[in-house]
N, C-alpha and C positions, 0 to 999 in steps of 0.2 A: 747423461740422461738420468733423471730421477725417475723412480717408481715406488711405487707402496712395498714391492721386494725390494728394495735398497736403499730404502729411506726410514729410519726407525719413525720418525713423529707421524706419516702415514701409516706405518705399522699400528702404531695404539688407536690410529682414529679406525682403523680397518675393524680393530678386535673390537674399539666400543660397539660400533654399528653391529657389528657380528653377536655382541651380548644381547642387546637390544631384541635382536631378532631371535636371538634366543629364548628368548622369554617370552617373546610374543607364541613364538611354536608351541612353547609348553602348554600352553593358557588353554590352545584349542583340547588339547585331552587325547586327541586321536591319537593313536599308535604311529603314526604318518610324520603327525607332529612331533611326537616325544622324540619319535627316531631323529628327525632332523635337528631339533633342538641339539638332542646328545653330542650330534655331529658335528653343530656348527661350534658349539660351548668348548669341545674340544681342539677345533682348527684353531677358534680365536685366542684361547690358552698360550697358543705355539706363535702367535701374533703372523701369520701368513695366510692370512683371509681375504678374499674379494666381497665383497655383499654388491649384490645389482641394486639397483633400483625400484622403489615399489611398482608393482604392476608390468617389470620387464617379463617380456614373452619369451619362452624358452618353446621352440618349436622344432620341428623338420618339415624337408621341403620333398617334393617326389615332382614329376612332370605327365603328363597323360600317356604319352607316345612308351613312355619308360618305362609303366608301371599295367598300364591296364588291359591290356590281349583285349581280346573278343573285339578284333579291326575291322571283321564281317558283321557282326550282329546287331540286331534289333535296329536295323536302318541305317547303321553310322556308315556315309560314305567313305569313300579313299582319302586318306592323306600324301602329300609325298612323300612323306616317309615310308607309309605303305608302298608305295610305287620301288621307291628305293631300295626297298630294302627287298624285295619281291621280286621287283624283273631285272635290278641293276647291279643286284648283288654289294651294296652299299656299304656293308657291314662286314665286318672280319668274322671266318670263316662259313658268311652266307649266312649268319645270326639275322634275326628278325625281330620285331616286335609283335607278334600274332599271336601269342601268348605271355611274353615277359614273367610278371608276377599275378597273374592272373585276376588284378586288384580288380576287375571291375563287378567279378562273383565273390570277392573276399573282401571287398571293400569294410566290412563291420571288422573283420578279425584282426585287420591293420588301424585300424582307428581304436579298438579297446587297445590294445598294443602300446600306443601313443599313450594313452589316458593311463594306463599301469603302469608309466614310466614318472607319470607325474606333468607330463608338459600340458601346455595352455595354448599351443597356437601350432598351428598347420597348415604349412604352404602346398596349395596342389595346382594343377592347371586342367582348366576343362579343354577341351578337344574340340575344334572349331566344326571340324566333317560329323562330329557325332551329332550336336547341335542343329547344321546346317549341312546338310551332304554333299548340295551342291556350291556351298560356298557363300548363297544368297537363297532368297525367295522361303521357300519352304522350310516350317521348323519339324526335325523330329522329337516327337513328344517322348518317345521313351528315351532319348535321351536328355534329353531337361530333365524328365523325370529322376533319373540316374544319377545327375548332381544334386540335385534338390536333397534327394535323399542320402546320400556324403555328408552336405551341409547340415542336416538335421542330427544325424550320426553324432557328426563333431560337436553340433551346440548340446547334445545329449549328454554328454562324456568331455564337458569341461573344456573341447578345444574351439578359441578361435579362430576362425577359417579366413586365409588371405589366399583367394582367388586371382588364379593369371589368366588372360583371357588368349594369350596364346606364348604356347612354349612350341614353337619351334615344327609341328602339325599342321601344315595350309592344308585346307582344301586342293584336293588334285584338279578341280574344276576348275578353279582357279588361276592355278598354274600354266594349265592347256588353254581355256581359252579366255585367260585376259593376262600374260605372261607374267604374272604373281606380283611379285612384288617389284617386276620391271614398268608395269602399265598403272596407269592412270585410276582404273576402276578399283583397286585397292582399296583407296580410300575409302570412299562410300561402303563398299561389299565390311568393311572392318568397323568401320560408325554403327551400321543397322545392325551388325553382329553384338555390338558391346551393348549397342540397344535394347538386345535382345534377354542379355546376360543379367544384363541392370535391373531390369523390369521383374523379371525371373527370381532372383535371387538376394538383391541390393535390400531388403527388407533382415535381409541377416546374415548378408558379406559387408561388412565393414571395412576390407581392406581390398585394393583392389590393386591389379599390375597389369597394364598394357601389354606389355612385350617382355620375354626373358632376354636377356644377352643380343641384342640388336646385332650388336659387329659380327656375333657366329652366324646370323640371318645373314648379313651382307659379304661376308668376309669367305666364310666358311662354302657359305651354299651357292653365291654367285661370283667368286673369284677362286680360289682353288677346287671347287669342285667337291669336296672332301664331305659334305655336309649334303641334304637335299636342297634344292631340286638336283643337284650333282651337275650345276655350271661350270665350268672351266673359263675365264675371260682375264689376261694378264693385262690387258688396257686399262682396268680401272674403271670404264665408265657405266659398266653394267654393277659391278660394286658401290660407286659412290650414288647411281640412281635408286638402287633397295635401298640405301642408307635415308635417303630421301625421303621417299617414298613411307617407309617403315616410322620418320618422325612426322610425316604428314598422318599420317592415318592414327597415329598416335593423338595428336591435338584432336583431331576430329573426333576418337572417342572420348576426349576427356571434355569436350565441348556438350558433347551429348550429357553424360553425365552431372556437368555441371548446372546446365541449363534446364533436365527434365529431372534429375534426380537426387542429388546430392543436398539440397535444402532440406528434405523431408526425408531422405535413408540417414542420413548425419555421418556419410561413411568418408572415405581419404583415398584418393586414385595416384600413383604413380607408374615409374618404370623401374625395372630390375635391371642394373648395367654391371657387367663386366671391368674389376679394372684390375690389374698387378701393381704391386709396386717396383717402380723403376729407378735404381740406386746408380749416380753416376759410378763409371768403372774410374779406378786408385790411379791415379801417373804422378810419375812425381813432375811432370811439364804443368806449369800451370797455367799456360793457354789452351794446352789440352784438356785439364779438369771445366775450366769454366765452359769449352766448347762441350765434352761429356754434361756440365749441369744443364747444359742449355738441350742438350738433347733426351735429357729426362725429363723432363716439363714437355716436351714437342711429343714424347711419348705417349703419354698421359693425357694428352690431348688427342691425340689419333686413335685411341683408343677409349677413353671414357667420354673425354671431354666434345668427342667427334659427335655424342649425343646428350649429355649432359648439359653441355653449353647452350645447344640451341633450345632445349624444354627447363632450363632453370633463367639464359641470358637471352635468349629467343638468337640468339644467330649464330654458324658454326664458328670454332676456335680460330680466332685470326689467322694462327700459324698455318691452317689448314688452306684459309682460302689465299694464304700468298704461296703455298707450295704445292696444292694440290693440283695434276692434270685435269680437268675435265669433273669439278668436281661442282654439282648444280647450286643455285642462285634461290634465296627464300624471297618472295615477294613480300612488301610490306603489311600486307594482309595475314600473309603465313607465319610473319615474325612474330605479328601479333599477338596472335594463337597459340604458339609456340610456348612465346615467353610466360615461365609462371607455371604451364602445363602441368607442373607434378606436384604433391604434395610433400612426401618424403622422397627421399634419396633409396633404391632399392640396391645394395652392395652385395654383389656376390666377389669373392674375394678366394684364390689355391695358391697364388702362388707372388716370390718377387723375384726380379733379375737386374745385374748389372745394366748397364745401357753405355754406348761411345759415338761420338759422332763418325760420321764416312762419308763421303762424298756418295753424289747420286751413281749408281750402275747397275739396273736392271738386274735385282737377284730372285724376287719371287715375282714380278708384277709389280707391277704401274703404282697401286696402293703402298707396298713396302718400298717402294723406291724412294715415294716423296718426300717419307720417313727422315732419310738421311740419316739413319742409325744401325747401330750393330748392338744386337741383343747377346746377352755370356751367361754365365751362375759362377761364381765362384765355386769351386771345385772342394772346396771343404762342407761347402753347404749339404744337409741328406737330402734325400730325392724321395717321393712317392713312383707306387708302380707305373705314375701316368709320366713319368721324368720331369714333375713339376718339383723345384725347390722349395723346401719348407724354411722358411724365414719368418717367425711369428710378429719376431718387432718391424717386418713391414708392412704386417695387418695395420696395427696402430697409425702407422704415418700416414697409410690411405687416408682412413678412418679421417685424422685430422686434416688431411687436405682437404677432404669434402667436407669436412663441417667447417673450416675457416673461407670455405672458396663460396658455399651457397648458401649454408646454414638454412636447411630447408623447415619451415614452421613445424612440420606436423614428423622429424625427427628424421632420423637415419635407424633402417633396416638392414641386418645384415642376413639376407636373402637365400644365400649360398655360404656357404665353407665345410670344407672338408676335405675325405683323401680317400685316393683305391691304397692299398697297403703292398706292399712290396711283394712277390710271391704269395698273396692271399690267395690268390686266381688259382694257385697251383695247391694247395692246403687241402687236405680231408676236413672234413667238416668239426671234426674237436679241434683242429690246428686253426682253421679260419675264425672261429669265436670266442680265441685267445688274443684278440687282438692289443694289444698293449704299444703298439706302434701308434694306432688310432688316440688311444687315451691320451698320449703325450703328447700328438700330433694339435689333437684338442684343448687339452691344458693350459698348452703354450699361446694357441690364441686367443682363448678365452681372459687369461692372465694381459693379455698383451691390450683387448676389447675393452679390459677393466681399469687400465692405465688409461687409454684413451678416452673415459668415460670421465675419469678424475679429473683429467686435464682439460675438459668442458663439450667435451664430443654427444649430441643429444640422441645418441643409440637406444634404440625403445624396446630393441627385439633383436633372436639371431634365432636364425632356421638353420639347424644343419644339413646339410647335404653328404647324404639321403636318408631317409625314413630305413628302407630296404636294398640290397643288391638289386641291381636291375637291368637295364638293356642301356648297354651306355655307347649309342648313338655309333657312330664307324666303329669301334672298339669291342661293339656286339656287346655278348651275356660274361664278356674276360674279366673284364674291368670290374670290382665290387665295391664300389664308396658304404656300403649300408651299415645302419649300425644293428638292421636284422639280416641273419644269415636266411639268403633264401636258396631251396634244393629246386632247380626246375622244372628237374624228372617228376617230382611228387608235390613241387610247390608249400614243401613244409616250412615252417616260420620259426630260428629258433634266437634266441637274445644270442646276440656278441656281448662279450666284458662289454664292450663301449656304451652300450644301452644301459646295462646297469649302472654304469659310471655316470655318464647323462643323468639318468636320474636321478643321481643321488644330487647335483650340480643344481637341476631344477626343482627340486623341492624343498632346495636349504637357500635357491637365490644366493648362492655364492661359490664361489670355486677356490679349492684350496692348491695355494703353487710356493713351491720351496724354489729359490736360486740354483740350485742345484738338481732340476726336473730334467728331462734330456729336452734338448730345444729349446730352453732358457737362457742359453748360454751359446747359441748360434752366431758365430762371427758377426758382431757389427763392428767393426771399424769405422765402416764408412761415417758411421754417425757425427 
């Protein structure tokens, strides 16, 4: 495999471009500028330079449920998460979201924060119950009010706001009585919700996301349980009906959108999907390798493609519907709809894995069954605190499969990346904002985002995941992806290296990687 690190003639085109913009830094006069000029003048010197793209967005991403406490106030009804993590104890050691990072009264102080770092774009998600308490019907105004006032914030302070219309926060009414995103009324109750959003704010959200991570809605919250509403169903058929469900109500917002608003906001609607990459496992039988490639594609379809497919090709992944049990049927109307639904591709992207084929035998449920695969890490690979494998060169391969598989017009977002750090959780607070595990963890895909760009991938933007330490979902307040160290006792706010480092990344629009970085040099054989 070639790259701009291991190829001298992309070296010299890296460092022209890198001058280039050197000079352009200078020109502005700002101290902002000089510094960055300095900095880039010098990477491209040593010929190991990434330059982005003009106009690439360099952001972070945070989720409502994650980040905002105040679950009681100013009207906002229950979520299930609220419920979950309240009466079912959902969350490792009884951690809650009721307070988090308090962002909904510190909301300015994390948004200058952003803007001092130099970034340009900010992923958040508004809160469906805060909006709508009951799910439907009634809006509460102080909280409209509440994102209005975010959105202003950010257009204030340089950043573009890419609004999710739901990370993973149903309405509890919802849930109870019209069985969330098992029943029918979904749809509609999510159409007049994004109706709502549209009309509200579309005059200065320009980027907009459906749904974060579908499969952890289907997968997580209505097959193992692990997630809210805290289902348990090994059948499968309450899983593949959210799935449903969740791209139905999808189309319908983006029909709305299309139809009442999107001529006249001039803005871009997609979805934010989940995918790893999946590297067949090494044998030396080579009916086994071809059986192992065939079941990393089958992977990659069960899990991105399982919604990818149907809002870029309008119907599920063939493999899907010759192996799935009980998995539901789109009507020619719904294909319709379906097809085309997105604008960009939204990638969130932590981790990749080996994959082998196996015969069917009931190991987690009906869904991973149909699979017919056996997921591994190679054991050389490092690990984050969440036990995901850091594999940076299989950021790039995603990367390229989505852009050779749908090449979506209005580009590829990378929505999500990033890591909890290995023993951070356990760190004094000078130990957890030394993080240099982070920077490298970062480096390496950023290096990896920058080859994939070279190689004609239309990546417009990357949000890192997270803005802050937060409440990370079953794993509670343990887990810290932030690149701000938050205290929760006092809610104090203080930079990690990472943030510094970040910055310096997004305001030179390039990132500097030596072959020799740690994670540069992560096992691929497979290649």
């Amino acid at each position: 495999m070639l790259t701009i690190f291991h190829h001298q003639a992309r070296r010299r085109t890296a460092a022209a471009a890198i001058r280039a913009a050197s000079a352009t830094a200078a020109v502005t006069g700002t101290a902002a500028g000089t510094a960055a000029a300095a900095a880039i003048s010098a990477a491209a010197a040593a010929g190991i330079m990434g330059a982005f793209p003009d106009g690439f967005i360099w952001g972070a991403a945070t989720a409502s449920y994650q980040i905002e406490g105040a679950w009681n106030e100013d009207g906002k009804g229950w979520s299930t998460w609220d419920a979950f993590t309240n009466t079912q104890s959902g969350a490792l050691r009884g951690d809650t979201g009721n307070i988090a990072c308090d962002y909904y009264h510190r909301y300015k102080e994390d948004i200058k924060l952003m803007a001092s770092m130099g970034l340009n774009g900010y992923r958040f998600s508004i809160s469906w119950p805060r909006i709508q308490p009951q799910g439907r019907g009634q809006v509460n105004l102080k909280g409209l009010e509440f994102y209005s006032n975010v959105i202003d914030c950010c257009l204030e302070h340089g950043l573009q706001p890419m609004a999710t219309l739901f990370h993973w926060d149903l309405p509890l009414a919802l849930e109870l009585e019209c069985d969330g995103f098992l029943g029918d009324q979904i749809v509609p109750a999510f159409a007049d919700y994004a109706r709502v959003c549209f009309e509200a704010y579309g005059d200065r959200v320009k980027h907009w996301i459906t749904f974060n991570e579908p499969w952890c809605t289907a997968v997580l919250g209505y097959h193992s349980g692990v997630h809210a509403p805290g289902i348990r169903d090994e059948s499968g058929a309450k899983t593949y009906l959210a799935a449903y469900n969740l791209l139905l109500a999808h189309a319908a917002a983006v029909k709305v959108y299309r139809r009442e608003f999107q001529s006249k906001q001039h803005g871009i609607i997609g979805m934010a999907i989940n995918c790893d990459w999946t590297e067949p496992k090494p044998t030396d039988d080579p009916w086994e390798l071809k059986r192992n490639a065939e079941a990393s594609l089958r992977n990659i379809m069960f899990f991105c493609g399982w919604f990818s497919e149907p809002i870029f090709c309008g119907d599920f992944p063939e493999v899907m519907k010759e192996q799935c049990t009980g998995l539901p049927e789109f009507t020619e109307e719904q294909k319709a709809d379906l097809k085309g639904s997105a604008d960009f591709f939204g990638l969130n992207h932590y981790q990749s894995q080996l994959v082998e084929h196996c015969p069917r035998h009931m190991r987690k449920g009906q869904y991973f069954d149909d699979m017919e695969l056996l997921l591994s890490h190679d054991p050389s690979w490092p690990e984050t605190d969440m036990g995901w494998s850091v594999v940076p060169w299989g950021f790039r391969k995603v990367i390229m499969w989505i852009h050779n598989r749908y090449k979506p017009w209005a580009g590829i977002y990378i929505t999500e990346n990033g890591c909890a750090i290995p023993g951070d959780s356990e760190h004094d607070t000078n130990g957890a904002l030394r993080d240099t595990f982070r920077i490298d963890f970062m480096r390496a895909h950023l290096a990896y985002m920058h080859t994939a760009i070279q190689e004609g991938a239309n990546v417009r933007g990357y949000y890192h995941w997270t803005l802050s330490d937060n409440f990370e979902w079953a794993r509670g307040l343990n887990m810290r992806f932030g690149l701000i160290h938050v205290d929760y006792k006092t809610q104090e706010r203080k930079m990690k290296d990472s943030a510094k480092w970040y910055s310096e990344v997004a305001k030179a629009n390039a990132v500097v990687v030596k072959p020799s970085d740690p994670f540069m040099d992560v096992k691929h054989s497979y290649i």
